[in-house]
Structures are given as C-alpha cells and as structure tokens.
C-alpha positions as a printed NumPy array, in Angstrom:
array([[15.964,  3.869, 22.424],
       [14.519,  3.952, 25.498],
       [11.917,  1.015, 26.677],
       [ 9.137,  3.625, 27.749],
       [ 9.278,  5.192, 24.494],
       [ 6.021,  4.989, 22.492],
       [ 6.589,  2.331, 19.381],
       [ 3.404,  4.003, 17.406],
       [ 5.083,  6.938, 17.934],
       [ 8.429,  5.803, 16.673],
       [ 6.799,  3.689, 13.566],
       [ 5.415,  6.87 , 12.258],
       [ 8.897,  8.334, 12.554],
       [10.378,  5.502, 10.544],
       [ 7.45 ,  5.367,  7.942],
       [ 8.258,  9.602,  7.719],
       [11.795,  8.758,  7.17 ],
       [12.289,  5.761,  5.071],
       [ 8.843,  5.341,  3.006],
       [ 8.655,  1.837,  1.982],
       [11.853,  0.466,  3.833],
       [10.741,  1.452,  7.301],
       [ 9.832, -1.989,  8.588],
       [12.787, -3.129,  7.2  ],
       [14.826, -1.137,  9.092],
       [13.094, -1.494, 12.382],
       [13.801, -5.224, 11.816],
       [17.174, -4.288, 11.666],
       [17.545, -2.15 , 14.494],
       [15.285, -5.043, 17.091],
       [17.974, -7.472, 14.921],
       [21.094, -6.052, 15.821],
       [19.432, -5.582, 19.622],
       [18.877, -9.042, 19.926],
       [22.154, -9.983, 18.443],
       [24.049, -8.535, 21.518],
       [21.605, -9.741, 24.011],
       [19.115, -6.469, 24.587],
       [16.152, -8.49 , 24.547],
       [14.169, -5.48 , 26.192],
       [15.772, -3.084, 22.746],
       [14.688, -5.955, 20.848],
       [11.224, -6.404, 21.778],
       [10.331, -2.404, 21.577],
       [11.696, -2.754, 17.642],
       [ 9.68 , -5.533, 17.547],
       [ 6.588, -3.737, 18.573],
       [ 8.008, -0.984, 16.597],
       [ 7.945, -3.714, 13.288],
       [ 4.513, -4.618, 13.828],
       [ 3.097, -1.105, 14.247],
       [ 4.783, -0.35 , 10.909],
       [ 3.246, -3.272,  9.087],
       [-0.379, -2.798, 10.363],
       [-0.82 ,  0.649,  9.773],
       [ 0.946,  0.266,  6.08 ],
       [-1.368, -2.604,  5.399],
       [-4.417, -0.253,  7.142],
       [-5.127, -2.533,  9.813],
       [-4.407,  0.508, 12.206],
       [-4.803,  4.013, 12.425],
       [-2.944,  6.414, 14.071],
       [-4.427,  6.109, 17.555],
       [-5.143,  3.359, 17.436],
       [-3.378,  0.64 , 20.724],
       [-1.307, -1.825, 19.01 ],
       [-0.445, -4.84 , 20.426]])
C-alpha cells in the first residue's frame, strides 16, 4: 500500500471486508511491515488500526480527520 493512500479510506475497506476482525488484521498487515523494516508501511497500518478502532467505538465519523 502506498504511503499517500488515505487510511480512513482504507479502514472502511477493512471494516466492509472483515466485520469485527478488521483491526485485527490491519495490526497484522502494519505487523508484518514492521517486521521487515517498512517503518513508513507500518505506520500507515498503524493509522489504518486506529481509524478502525475509533470509528467502531464511535469516536469518529466518516469524515471525520483522524489523527
């Protein structure tokens, strides 16, 4: 995944396609990043983790700039 790719964007795609396991496996994919030295990869999952969480716990809404 690209570094200029929009992480709300992708955490939506996630949440569409795994439901309840989608921070999971954004953890996962910024896990296996990290674990061969793509810290940029792994921060964008990162990002992409938070998003998840936050707008499954309704802290966010879509639209809404995450940090």
């Amino acid at each position: 995944m690209k570094s200029n790719a929009d992480p709300v964007y992708t955490a939506l795609q996630l949440i569409r396609q795994y439901g309840e396991t989608a921070a999971t496996e954004a953890a996962m994919f910024g896990f296996e990043l990290r674990e061969i030295g793509d810290l940029e990869g792994w921060r964008f999952w990162d990002t992409v983790y938070r998003a998840i969480c936050q707008i499954e716990c309704g802290e966010a809404q879509v639209g809404d700039v995450l940090h």
